[in-house]
N, C-alpha and C positions, 0 to 999 in steps of 0.2 A: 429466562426461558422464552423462545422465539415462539410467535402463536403461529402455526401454519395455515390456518382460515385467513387471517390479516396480513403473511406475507403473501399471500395468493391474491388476496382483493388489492393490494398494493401494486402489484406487480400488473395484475390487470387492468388495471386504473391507469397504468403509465402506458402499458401497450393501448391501450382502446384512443387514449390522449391523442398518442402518436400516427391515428389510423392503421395498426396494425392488430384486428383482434383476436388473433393467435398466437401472437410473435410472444407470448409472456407465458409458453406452457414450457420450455425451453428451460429458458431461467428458472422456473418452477422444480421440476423435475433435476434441477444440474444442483439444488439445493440436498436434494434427498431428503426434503420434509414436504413429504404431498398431502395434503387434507384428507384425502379420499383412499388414499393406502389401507390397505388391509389384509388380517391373517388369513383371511378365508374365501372364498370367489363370494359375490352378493346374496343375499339370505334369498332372495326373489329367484336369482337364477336356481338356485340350490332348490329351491320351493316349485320350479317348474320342472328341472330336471328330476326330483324325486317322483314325483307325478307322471310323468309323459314317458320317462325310463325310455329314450328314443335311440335308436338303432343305428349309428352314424355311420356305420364302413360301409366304403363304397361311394358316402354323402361327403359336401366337399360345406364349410362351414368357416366365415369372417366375421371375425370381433370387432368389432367396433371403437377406436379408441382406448385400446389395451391397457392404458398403463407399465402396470408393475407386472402382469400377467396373470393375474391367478382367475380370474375368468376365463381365460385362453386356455390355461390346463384343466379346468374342470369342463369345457366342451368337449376338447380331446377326448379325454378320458369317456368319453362314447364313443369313440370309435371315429370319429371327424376327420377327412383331411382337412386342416386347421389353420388358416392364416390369419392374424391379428395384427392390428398396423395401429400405430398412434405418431402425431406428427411432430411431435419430441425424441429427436435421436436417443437424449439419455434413458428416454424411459424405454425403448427398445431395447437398447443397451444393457439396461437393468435386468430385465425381464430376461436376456438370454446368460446374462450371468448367474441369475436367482437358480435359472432351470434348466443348467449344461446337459445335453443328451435330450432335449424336450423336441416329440417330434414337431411341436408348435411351427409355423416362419414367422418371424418375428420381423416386418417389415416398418422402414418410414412412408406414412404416404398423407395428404390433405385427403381430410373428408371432404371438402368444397372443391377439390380438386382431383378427383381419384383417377386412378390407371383407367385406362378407357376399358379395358380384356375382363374387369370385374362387373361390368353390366352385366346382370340377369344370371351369372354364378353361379352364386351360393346358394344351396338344400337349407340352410339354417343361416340366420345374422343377425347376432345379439348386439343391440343398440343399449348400453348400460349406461346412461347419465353421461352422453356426450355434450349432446345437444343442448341440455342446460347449460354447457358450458362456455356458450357462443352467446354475446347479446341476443335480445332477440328481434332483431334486424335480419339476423343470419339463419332464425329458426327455418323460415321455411326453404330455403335453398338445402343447407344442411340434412332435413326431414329429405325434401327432394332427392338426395343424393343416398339415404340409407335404403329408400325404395327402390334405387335403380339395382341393389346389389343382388337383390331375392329372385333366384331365377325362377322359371316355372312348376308349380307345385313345390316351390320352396315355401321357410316360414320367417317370419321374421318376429325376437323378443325381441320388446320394450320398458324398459325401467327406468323410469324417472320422478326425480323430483313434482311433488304439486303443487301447486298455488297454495300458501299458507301466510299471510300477515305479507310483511315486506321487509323479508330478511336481506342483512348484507349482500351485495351480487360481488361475483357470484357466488351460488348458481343461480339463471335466471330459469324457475321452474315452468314447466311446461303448462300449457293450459288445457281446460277440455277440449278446445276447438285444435289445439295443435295436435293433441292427442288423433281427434278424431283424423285428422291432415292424411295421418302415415296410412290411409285405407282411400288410396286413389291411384292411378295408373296402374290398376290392376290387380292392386289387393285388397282384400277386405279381411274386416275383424272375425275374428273367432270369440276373441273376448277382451274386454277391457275393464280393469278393476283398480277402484282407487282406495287402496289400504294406509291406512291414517295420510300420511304427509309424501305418499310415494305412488306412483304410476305400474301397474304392472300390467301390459299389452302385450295379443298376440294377434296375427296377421297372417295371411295366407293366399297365395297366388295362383 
């Protein structure tokens, strides 16, 4: 049996080698063994959304790093226009064949690099354990770049990994200070709560 946490640190160990540290989400994904795969969108989101029960028609809402997409449908499913982008074809790929008919757009695009037209956007943009997934050399740029998508009186979720012992990278978990990062160039915290070994933040413009 293939372990998918060690073909993931594998494959990233050769990208990062090679100065590319993105370039091994690809190969990841074209495996179809992702670590992070999962039956259900994240208990955190699922924990905000049962809470805030927020109102999305009408609100235009980007995922962060989609994946396989099951975060991307459970935003939908408020009412969201919904765009979710991760910068592995296959897992776009995936994600539009899991969920044929999904009003989701299931885009390729670099967080480090994003469309210029999605500055200042999004009513909602769920950042779910991206950012850990970048050395963190690249946190704050990365961080940089999910603040610019929150338009005005938009919100922006946070879930991530926290500082706990010094597990295999990745993920490289986030810190408090990075945490506290995503509440500048015009957002600030509503709330920030560190439940056992994970990050769950919320921000508002």
């Amino acid at each position: 049996m293939t372990d998918p946490d060690e073909v993931a640190r594998e494959l990233a160990a050769k990208s990062l080698a090679a100065g590319d540290p993105t370039g091994w989400f690809e190969p990841l994904y074209g495996t179809g063994e992702v670590p992070w795969d999962r039956s259900a969108p994240h208990s955190l989101l699922v924990r905000w959304g049962e809470k805030q029960a927020p109102a999305g028609h009408g609100l235009r809402a980007l995922v962060v790093g989609c994946g396989f997409g099951r975060d991307a449908e459970y935003v939908a499913g408020f009412g969201y226009d919904t765009v979710a982008f991760d910068i592995a074809p296959s897992a776009v790929k995936a994600a539009q064949e899991r969920y044929p008919g999904s009003p989701v757009r299931y885009v390729v695009a670099d967080l480090l690099r994003p469309p210029a037209d999605w500055r200042h956007a999004y009513d909602l943009v769920v950042e779910s354990m991206t950012v850990q997934s970048l050395p963190p050399d690249l946190h704050p740029a990365a961080i940089a770049s999910v603040r610019e998508f929150v338009a005005p009186g938009g919100r922006l979720l946070v879930v991530a990994a926290a500082e706990s012992g010094t597990p295999p990278a990745p993920p490289w978990p986030l810190t408090p200070a990075e945490i506290d990062s995503f509440a500048a160039g015009g957002l600030a915290p509503v709330r920030v709560e560190k439940l056992d070994d994970r990050w769950s933040a919320e921000f508002f413009r």
